[in-house]
C-alpha positions in Angstrom: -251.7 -79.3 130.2 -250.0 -80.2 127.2 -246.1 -79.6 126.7 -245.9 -76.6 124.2 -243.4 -76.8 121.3 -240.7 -75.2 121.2 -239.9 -72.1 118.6 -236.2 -72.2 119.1 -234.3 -72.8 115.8 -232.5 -75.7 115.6 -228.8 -75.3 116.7 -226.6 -75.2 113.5 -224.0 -78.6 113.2 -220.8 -77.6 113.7 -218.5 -78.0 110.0 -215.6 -80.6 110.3 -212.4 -80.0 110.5 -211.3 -83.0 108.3 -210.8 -82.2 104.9 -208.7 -79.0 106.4 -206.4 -81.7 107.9 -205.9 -83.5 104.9 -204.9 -80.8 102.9 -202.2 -79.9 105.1 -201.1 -83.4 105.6 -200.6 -83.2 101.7 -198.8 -80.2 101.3 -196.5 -81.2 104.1 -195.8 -84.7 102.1 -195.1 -82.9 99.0 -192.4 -80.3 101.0 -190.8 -83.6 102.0 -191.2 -85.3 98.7 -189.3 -81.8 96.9 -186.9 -81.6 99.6 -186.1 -85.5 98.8 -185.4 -84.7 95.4 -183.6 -82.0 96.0 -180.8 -83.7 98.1 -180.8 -86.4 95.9 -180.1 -84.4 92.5 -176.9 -83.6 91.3 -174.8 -80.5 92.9 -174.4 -77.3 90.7 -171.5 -77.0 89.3 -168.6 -75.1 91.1 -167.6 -71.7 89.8 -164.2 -71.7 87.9 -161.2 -70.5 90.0 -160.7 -66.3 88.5 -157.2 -68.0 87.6 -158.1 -70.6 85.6 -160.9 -68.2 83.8 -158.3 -65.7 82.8 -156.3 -68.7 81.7 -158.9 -70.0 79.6 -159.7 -66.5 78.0 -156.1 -65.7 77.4 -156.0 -69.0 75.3 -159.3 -68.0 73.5 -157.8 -65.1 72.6 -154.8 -66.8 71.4 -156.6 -68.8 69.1 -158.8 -66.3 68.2 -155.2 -64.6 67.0 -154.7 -68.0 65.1 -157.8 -67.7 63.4 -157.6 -63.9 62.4 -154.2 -64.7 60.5 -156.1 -67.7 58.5 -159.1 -64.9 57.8 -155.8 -62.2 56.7 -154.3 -65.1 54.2 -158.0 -66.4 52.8 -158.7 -62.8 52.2 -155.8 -62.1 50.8 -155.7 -65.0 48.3 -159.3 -64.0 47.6 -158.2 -60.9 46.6 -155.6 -61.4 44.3 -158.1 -64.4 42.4 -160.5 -62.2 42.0 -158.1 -59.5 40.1 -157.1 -62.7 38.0 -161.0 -63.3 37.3 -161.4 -60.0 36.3 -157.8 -59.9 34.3 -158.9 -62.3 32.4 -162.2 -61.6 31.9 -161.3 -58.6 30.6 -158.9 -60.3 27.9 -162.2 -62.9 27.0 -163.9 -59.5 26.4 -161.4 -57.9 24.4 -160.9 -61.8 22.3 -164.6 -62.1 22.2 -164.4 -58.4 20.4 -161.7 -59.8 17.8 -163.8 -62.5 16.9 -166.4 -60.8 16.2 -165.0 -58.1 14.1 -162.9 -61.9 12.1 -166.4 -62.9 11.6 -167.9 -59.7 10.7 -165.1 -59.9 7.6 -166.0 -63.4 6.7 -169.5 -62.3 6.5 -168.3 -59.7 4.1 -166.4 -62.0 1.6 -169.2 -64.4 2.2 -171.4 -61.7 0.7 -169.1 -60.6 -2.0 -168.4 -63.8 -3.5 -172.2 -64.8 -3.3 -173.1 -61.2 -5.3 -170.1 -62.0 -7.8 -171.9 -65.7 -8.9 -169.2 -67.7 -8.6 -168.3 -66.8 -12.0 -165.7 -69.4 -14.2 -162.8 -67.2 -14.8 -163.0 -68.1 -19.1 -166.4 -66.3 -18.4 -165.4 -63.6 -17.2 -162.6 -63.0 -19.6 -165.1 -62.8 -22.1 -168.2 -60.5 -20.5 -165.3 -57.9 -19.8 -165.6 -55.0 -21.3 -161.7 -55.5 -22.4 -159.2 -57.8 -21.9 -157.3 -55.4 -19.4 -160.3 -54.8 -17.2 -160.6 -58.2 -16.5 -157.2 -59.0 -15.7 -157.4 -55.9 -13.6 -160.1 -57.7 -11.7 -158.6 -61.1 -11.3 -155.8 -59.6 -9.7 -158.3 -58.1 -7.6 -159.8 -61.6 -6.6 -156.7 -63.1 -5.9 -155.7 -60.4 -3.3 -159.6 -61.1 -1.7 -158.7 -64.6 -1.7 -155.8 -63.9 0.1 -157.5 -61.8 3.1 -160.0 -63.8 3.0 -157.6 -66.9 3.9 -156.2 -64.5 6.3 -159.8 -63.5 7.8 -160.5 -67.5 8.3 -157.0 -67.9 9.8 -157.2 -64.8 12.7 -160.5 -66.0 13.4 -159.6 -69.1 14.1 -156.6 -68.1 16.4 -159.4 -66.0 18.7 -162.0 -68.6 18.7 -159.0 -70.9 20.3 -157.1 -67.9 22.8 -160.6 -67.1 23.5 -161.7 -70.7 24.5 -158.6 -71.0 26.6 -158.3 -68.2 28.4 -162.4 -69.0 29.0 -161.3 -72.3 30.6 -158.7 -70.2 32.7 -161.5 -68.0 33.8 -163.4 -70.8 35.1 -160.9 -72.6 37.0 -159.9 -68.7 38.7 -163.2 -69.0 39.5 -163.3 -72.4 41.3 -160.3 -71.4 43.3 -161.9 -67.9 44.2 -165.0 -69.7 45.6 -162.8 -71.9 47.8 -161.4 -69.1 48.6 -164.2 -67.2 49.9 -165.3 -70.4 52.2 -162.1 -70.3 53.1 -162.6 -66.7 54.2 -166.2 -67.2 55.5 -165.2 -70.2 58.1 -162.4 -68.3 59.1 -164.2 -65.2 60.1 -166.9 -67.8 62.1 -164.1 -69.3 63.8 -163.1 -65.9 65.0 -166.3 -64.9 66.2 -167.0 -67.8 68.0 -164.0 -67.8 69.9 -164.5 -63.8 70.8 -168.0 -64.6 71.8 -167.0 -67.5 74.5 -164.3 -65.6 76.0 -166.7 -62.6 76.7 -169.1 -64.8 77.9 -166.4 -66.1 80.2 -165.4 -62.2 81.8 -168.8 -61.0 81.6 -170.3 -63.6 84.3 -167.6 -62.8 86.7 -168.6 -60.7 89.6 -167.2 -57.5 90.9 -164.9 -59.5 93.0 -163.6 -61.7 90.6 -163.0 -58.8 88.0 -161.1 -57.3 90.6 -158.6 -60.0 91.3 -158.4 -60.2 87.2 -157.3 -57.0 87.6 -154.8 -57.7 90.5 -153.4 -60.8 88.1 -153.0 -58.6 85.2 -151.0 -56.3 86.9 -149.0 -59.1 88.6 -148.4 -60.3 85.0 -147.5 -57.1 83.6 -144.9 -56.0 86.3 -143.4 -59.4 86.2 -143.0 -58.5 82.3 -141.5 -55.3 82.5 -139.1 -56.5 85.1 -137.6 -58.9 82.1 -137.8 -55.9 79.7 -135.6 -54.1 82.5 -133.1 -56.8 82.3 -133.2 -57.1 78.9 -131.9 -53.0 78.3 -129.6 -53.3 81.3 -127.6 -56.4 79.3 -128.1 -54.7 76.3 -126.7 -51.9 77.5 -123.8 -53.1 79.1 -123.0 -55.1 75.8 -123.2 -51.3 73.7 -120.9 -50.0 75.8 -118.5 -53.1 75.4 -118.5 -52.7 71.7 -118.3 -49.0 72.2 -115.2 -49.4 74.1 -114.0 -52.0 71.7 -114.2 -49.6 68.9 -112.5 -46.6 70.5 -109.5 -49.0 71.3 -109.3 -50.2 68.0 -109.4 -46.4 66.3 -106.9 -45.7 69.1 -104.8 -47.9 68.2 -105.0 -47.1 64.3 -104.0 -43.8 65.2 -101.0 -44.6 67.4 -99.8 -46.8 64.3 -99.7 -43.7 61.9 -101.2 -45.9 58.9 -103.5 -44.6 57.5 -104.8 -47.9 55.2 -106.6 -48.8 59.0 -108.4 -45.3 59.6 -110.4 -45.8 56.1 -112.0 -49.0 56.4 -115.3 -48.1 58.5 -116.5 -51.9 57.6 -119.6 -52.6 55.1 -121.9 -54.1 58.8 -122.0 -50.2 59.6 -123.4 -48.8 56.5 -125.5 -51.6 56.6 -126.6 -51.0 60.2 -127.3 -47.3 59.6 -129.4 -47.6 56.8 -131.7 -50.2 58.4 -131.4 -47.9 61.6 -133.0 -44.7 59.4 -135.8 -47.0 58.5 -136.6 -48.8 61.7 -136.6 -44.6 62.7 -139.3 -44.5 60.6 -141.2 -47.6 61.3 -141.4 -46.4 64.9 -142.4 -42.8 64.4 -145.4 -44.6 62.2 -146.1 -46.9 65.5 -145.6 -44.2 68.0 -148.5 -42.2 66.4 -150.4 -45.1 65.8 -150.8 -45.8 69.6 -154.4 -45.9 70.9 -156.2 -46.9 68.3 -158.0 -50.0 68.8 -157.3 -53.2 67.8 -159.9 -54.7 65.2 -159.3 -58.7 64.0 -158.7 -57.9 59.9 -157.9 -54.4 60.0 -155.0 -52.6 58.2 -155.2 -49.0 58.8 -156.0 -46.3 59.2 -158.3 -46.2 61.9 -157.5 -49.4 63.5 -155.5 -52.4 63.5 -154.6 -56.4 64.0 -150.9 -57.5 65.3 -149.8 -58.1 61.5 -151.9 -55.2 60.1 -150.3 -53.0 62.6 -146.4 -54.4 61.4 -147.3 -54.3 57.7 -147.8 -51.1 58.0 -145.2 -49.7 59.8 -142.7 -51.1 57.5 -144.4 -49.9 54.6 -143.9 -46.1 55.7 -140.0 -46.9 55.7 -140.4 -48.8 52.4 -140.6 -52.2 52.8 -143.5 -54.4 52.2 -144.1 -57.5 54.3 -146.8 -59.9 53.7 -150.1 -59.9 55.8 -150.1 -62.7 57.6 -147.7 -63.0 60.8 -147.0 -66.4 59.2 -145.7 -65.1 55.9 -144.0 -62.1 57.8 -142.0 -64.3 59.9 -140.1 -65.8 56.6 -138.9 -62.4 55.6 -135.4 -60.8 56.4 -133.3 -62.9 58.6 -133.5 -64.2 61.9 -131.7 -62.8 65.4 -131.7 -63.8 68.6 -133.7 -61.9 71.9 -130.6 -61.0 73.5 -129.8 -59.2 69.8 -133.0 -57.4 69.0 -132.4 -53.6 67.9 -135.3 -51.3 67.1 -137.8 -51.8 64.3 -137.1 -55.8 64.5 -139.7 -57.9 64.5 -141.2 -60.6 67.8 -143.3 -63.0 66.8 -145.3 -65.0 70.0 -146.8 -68.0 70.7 -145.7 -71.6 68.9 -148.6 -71.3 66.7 -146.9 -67.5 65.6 -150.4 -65.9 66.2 -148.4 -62.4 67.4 -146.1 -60.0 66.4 -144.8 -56.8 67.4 -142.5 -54.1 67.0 -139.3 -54.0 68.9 -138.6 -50.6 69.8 -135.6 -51.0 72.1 -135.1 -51.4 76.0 -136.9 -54.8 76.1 -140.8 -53.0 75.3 -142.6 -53.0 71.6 -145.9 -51.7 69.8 -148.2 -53.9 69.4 -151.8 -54.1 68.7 -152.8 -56.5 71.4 -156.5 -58.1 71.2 -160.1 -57.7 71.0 -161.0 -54.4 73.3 -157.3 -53.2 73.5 -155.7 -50.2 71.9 -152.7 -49.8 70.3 -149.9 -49.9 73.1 -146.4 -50.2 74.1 -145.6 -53.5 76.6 -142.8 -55.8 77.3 -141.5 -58.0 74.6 -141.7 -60.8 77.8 -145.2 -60.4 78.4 -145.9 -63.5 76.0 -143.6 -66.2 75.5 -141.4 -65.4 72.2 -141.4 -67.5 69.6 -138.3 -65.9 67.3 -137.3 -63.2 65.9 -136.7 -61.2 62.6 -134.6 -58.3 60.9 -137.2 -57.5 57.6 -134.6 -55.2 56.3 
């Protein structure tokens, strides 16, 4: 009998594995490859120590300070050119006026002489009507001639004030625009320094903002223990001349002259009168406290270091210049260990800072960017001088 066929289907081949093999054989070659590379490159850079990131900001701020005193003296000289643009502008205006009306006469004669003919004088004797009208009316020419030479002359004299004080105009005008880029760079300087030193605080973690903190405080107690010192040896040295003094009158009195007891000495008048006004330089300070400090700003609302001091002494009276450069040169200079209230401490060698002394080793000051208005310790940046504006 013959072998029947079989109707199974065939058995399907089983799928290799292969391929599956090689693709993990090349991801595992390109972990290896990446993990190469990454021990070769080059190692992130290390954080900056907190320390040396306040130190770095508390320079940026310095020189930010630097920079807001060049932006105070370009604006200021800006200022006062463009008053002297517009002063004499004005007087071209007012020249420009005068010439006109000097022209407007010529025109006038011009016209008068051109209705009259140009007449020969014999001619004119004879077409008058009689012999007195026309000598009325060549006296009457003569005085024309003579405004007329007088017309030609004040025109003249405008045409040449006006050209000058045109050529003044222009160069006021040069000097304003250097000015202004003067003004413009200085304000980009300032922002640019602001903007990397709170780029600087504002990647710092919690932690590290905390032990800012902690060196702040570190800085400011270390500060106020100077001030301390400073009003205890100030102190002690009142109470020296105090005692000094009472000796002296003590003495006068004992004597029975009376030529000693009326001299009170010129230094004390002097000395009282600046003491009523550094009264009222502080009580302007005092209420000034906690309003923020602003880079440029003079008042009301908020104020730089020199803005701040300029306006203080201007409620007793006085007016400084804007800059803490130009403020430094005015009154005369005293030593730390002499300071009285009202005096003005310039910081920094560069004489970026100032603030007002107002006794016991502390002043008002307007600080920096995202401070207020406060009252700190003359120590708690290094002194340059300083001064008595009064």
């Amino acid at each position: 009998m013959p072998v029947l066929a079989s109707h199974r289907k065939p058995r399907a081949k089983a799928r290799t594995t292969t391929p599956a093999v090689g693709l993990t054989t090349a991801a595992l070659a390109s972990v290896t490859l990446l993990s190469a590379q990454s021990a070769t490159a080059a190692p992130t850079e290390p954080r900056p120590a907190v320390e040396e990131v306040r130190q770095k900001v508390d320079e940026l701020y310095r020189q930010a300070g630097s920079a807001t005193q060049e932006y105070n003296r370009a604006r200021t000289a800006s200022e006062t050119r463009r008053a002297e643009v517009e002063a004499l502008m004005a007087d071209v205006a007012k020249r420009t006026e005068r010439i006109n009306e000097a022209r407007r006469a010529l025109g006038g004669y011009a016209a008068a002489q051109y209705r009259s003919g140009g007449i020969a004088p014999t001619a004119t004797f004879f077409l008058a009507d009689d012999p007195q009208s026309y000598f009325d009316q060549d006296q009457l020419m003569k005085r024309v001639t003579s405004r007329q030479q007088k017309a030609v002359s004040d025109f003249r004299t405008q045409q040449a004030g006006a050209a000058q004080q045109r050529a003044k105009a222009v160069k006021s005008l040069e000097t304003l625009t250097d000015a202004q880029d003067t003004l413009r760079s200085s304000k980009q300087d300032v922002q640019t320094r602001l903007t990397e030193a709170r780029g600087l605080l504002a990647r710092l973690t919690a932690e590290e903002k905390a032990r800012l903190a902690e060196l702040e405080r570190g800085k400011e107690a270390e500060a106020r223990e100077k001030a301390e010192k400073l009003a205890r040896r100030q102190a002690a040295e009142a109470g020296e001349r105090a005692a000094e003094e009472k000796a002296r009158e003590e003495a006068a009195g004992q004597g029975g002259g009376t030529g000693g007891g009326t001299d009170t000495g010129s230094g004390s008048g002097a000395d009282s009168g600046y003491a009523a006004k550094a009264e009222k330089v502080l009580a302007f300070a005092r209420a000034q406290i906690g309003k923020p400090y602003v880079w440029g700003a003079s008042g009301p609302s908020s104020y730089d270091c020199s803005g701040l001091t300029q306006a203080a002494w201007k409620a007793a009276g006085v007016t400084l210049p804007r800059t803490t450069w130009d403020q430094v040169e005015v009154g005369k200079r005293v030593a730390t260990a002499d300071l009285q209230p009202g005096d003005l401490v310039f910081f920094y060698d560069d004489i970026s800072h100032v603030g007002i002394y107002r006794g016991d080793g502390m002043m008002i000051h307007a600080p920096k960017p995202g401070a207020d208005v406060r009252e700190e310790s003359i120590y708690y940046m290094p002194i340059y001088g300083s001064v008595r504006p009064a």
